[in-house]
C-alpha positions as CSV (number, residue, x, y, z in Angstrom):
1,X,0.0,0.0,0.0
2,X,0.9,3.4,-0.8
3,X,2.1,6.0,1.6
4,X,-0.8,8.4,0.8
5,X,-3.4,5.5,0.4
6,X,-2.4,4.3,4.1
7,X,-2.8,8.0,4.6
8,X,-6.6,8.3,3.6
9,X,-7.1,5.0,5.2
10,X,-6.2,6.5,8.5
11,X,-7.9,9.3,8.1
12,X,-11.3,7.6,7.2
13,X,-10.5,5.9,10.4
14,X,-9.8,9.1,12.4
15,X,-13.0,10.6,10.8
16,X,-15.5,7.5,11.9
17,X,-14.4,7.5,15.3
18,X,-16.1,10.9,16.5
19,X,-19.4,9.2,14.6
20,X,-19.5,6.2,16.2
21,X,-18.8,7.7,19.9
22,X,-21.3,9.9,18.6
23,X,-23.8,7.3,18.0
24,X,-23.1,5.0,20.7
25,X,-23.4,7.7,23.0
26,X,-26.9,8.4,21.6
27,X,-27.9,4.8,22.3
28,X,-26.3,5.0,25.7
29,X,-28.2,8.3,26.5
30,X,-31.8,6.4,25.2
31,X,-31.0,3.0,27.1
32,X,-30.3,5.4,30.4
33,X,-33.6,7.5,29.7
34,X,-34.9,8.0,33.8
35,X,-38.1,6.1,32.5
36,X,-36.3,3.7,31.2
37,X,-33.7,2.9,33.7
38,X,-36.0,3.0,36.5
39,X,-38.4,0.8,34.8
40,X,-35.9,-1.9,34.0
41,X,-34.8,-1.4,38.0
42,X,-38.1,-1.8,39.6
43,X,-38.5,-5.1,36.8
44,X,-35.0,-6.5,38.3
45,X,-36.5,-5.6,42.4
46,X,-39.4,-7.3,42.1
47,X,-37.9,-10.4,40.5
48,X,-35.3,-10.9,42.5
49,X,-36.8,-9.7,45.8
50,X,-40.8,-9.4,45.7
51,X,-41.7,-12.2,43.2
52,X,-45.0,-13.1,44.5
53,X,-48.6,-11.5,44.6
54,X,-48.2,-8.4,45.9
55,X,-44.6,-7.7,44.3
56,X,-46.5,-8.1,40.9
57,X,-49.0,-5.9,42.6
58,X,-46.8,-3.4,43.3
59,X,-45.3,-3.2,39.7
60,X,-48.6,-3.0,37.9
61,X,-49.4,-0.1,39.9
62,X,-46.4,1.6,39.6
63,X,-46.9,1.0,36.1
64,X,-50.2,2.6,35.6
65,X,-50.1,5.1,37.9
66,X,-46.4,6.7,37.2
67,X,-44.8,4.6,33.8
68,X,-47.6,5.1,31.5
69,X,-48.5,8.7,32.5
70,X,-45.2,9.8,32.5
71,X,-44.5,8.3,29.3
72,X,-47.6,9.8,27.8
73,X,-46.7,13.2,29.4
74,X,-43.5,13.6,27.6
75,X,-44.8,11.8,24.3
76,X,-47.5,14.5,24.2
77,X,-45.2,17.4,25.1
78,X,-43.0,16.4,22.4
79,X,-45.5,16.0,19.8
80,X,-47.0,19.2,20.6
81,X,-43.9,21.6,20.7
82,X,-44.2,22.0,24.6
83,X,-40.4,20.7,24.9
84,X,-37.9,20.3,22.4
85,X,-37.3,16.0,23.2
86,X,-37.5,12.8,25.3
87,X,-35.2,13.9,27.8
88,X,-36.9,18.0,28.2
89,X,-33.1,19.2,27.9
90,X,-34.0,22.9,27.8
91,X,-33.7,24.6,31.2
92,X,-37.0,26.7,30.5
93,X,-38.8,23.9,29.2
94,X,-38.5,21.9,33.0
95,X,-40.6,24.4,34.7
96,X,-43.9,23.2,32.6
97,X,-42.8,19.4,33.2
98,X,-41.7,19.5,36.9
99,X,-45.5,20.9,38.3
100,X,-46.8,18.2,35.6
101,X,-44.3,14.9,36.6
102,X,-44.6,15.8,40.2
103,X,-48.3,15.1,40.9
104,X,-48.0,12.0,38.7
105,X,-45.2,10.6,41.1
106,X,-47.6,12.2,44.0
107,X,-50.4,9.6,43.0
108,X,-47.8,6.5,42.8
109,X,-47.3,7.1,46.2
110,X,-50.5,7.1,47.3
111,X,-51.7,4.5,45.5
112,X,-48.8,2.5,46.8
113,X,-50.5,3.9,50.4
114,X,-53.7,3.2,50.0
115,X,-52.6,-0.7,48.5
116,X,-50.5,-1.2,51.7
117,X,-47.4,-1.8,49.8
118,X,-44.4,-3.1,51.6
119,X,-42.3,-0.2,53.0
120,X,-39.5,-0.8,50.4
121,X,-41.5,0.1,47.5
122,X,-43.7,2.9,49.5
123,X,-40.4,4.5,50.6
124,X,-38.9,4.2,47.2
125,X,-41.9,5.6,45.4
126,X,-41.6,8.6,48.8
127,X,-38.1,9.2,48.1
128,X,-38.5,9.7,43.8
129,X,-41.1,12.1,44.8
130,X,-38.8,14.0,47.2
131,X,-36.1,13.6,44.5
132,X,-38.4,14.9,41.5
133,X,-38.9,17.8,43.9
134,X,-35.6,18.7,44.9
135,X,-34.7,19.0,40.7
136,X,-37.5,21.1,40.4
137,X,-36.7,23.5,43.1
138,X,-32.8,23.4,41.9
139,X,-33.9,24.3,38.6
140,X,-34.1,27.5,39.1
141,X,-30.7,28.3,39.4
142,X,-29.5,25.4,37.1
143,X,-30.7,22.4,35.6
144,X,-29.2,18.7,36.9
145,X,-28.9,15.8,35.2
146,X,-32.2,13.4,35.5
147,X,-30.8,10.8,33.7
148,X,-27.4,10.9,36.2
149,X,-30.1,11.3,39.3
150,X,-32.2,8.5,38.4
151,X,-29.1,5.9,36.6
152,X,-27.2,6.4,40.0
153,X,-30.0,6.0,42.4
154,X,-31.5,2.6,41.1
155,X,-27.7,1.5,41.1
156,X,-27.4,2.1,44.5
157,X,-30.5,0.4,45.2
158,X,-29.6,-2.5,42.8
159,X,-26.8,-3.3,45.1
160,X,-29.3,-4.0,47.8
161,X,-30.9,-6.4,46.1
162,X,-27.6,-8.0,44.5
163,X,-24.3,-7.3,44.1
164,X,-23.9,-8.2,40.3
165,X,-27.2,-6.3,39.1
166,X,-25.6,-3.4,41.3
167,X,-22.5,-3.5,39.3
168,X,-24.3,-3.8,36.0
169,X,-26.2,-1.1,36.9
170,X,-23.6,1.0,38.2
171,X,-21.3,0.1,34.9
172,X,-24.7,1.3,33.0
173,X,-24.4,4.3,35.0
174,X,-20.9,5.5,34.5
175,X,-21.5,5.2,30.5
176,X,-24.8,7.4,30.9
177,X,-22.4,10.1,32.7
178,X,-20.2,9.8,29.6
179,X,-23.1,10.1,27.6
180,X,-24.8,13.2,28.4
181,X,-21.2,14.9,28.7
182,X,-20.3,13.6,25.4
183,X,-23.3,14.9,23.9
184,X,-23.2,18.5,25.8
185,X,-26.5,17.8,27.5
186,X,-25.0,18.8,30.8
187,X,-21.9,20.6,32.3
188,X,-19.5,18.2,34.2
189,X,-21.2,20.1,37.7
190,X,-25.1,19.6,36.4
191,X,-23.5,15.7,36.5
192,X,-21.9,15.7,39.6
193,X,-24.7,17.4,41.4
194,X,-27.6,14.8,39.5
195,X,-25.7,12.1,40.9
196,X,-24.4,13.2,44.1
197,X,-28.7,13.5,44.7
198,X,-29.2,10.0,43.2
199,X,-26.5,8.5,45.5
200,X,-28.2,10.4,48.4
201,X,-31.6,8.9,47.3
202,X,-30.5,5.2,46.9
203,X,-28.9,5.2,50.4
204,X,-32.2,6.6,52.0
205,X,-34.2,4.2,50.0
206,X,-32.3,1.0,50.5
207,X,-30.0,1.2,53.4
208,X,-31.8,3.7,55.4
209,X,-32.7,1.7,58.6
C-alpha cells in the first residue's frame, strides 16, 4: 500500500471514530432514559426480591399510575412543541414538566399507600417524589442531570438487592455520565450534582434503617 493511500485510510478511520462515539453515546443516552432505567430497576426488584402477589401488585401499579402517565406526558409534550425531546433538555422547558411529573409521582405514592405496599416500594416511590422535587426547586438556578439522578439511584438500590445487578447497573451508569457529557446535555457540575442527589436517594431508599 501506498504511503498516501495508508494516509486516507487513517484518516477515514480518524473521521468515523467521533461518529460512532457519537452514535453510541446516543444509544447510551436512550437505554439510560430515567423512564427507562427506572423501569428496567423496579422489573429487576421485584424479581429478585418481591416475586410473588403483591410484588407483581406493586409493579402494575407503579406501572399505571407513574410509567404510562409519565410516558404519555413527555410523548404529548413532544409532539406538541411544549419541549424540544424525550429527555426536556432545555432549562426553561422543565418548569412546565416539573409541576406536571410531580403530581404524577404524587399519585404513585398514594396509590402505593392506599394498597399497603411493603415499605421498600412505598419508601422508594416517597423518596423519587422528594427527588423529583428537589430538581425542580434546583432548577431555578441550574438544571441537573435526570438521567445521572435517576441511573445512579436505582444502582445504588440494585446493590441492595444484589451485588452483580448493582455492578451492572452501576457500569450502566458511568457510561450514561459519559453520555450526556459527550453529547453537551449537561456541564461536568449539572452531573456531579444529579448524581451526588441520586447516591443520596438510593442510600435513603435502600440502606436507610
Amino acid at each position: 500500500m501506498s504511503p498516501s493511500r495508508a494516509g486516507i485510510v487513517t484518516s477515514d478511520k480518524i473521521s468515523a471514530m467521533p461518529i460512532l462515539a457519537r452514535r453510541l453515546a446516543r444509544a447510551v443516552s436512550w437505554i439510560g432514559h430515567p423512564l427507562v432505567f427506572i423501569s428496567l430497576a423496579m422489573l429487576v426488584v421485584v424479581a429478585l426480591r418481591a416475586a410473588n402477589r403483591a410484588g407483581l401488585a406493586v409493579l402494575l401499579t407503579l406501572l399505571v399510575c407513574v410509567v404510562i402517565p409519565m410516558a404519555l406526558l413527555l410523548f404529548r409534550g413532544v409532539r406538541s412543541g411544549r419541549w424540544s425531546d424525550a429527555d426536556v433538555s432545555v432549562r426553561a422547558e422543565r418548569t412546565r414538566f416539573y409541576p406536571r411529573a410531580i403530581p404524577i409521582s404524587a399519585a404513585g405514592v398514594l396509590a402505593l399507600w392506599l394498597l399497603r405496599a411493603p415499605g421498600f416500594a412505598l419508601r422508594g416511590a416517597f423518596v423519587t417524589l422528594a427527588l423529583l422535587v428537589a430538581a425542580a426547586l434546583l432548577n431555578f438556578r441550574f438544571k441537573l442531570s435526570l438521567h445521572a439522578l435517576f441511573a445512579f439511584y436505582s444502582s445504588v438500590i440494585l446493590f441492595r438487592v444484589t451485588t452483580i445487578a448493582g455492578a451492572i447497573a452501576l457500569a450502566l451508569a458511568l457510561l450514561v455520565f459519559w453520555s450526556r457529557l459527550y453529547l453537551q446535555r449537561h456541564d461536568l457540575p449539572e452531573m456531579l450534582i444529579g448524581t451526588l442527589l441520586g447516591v443520596t436517594g438510593g442510600i435513603a431508599t435502600a440502606w436507610w434503617p
